[in-house]
N, C-alpha and C positions, 0 to 999 in steps of 0.2 A: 477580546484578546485570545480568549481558549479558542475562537472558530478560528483564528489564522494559524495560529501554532497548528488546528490537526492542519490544516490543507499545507501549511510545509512540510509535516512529515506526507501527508498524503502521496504529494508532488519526488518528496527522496525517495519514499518506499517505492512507488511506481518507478522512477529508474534506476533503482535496486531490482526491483521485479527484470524490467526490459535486460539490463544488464547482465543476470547472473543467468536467464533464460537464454539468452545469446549465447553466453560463453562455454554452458551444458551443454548445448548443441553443436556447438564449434568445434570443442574437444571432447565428445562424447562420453564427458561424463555428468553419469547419473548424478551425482553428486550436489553440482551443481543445479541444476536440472527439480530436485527435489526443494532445493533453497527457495528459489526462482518460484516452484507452485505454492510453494507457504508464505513467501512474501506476497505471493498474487491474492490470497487467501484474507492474507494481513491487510492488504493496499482496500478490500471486498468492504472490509467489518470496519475500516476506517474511515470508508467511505460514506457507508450508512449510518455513522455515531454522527460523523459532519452533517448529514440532513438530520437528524435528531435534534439536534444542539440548536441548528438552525430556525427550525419548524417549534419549534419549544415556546407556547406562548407566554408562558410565566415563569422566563428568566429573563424577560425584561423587567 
């Protein structure tokens, strides 16, 4: 149950990431732009907890 919850947040925050990356760049601002690389950051560290969790032989 915990592995599907991270991959849906995985799956929002990665088009959160695309999203806010696009729209910093669109309208030139930084702003956005800096969001966009922490959410990328975020989408990173979420990614590698979901193979932990995964790979984890004794939480079954």
């Amino acid at each position: 149950m915990r592995y599907i919850i991270l991959k849906i947040i995985l799956i929002a925050a990665s088009v959160l990431t695309v999203i806010c990356l696009g729209f910093g760049v669109l309208q030139h601002d930084l702003l956005f732009v800096g969001i966009g690389i922490l959410l990328a950051f975020m989408t990173g560290l979420i990614y590698l907890q979901s193979r932990q969790m995964h790979n984890n032989p004794f939480l079954k």
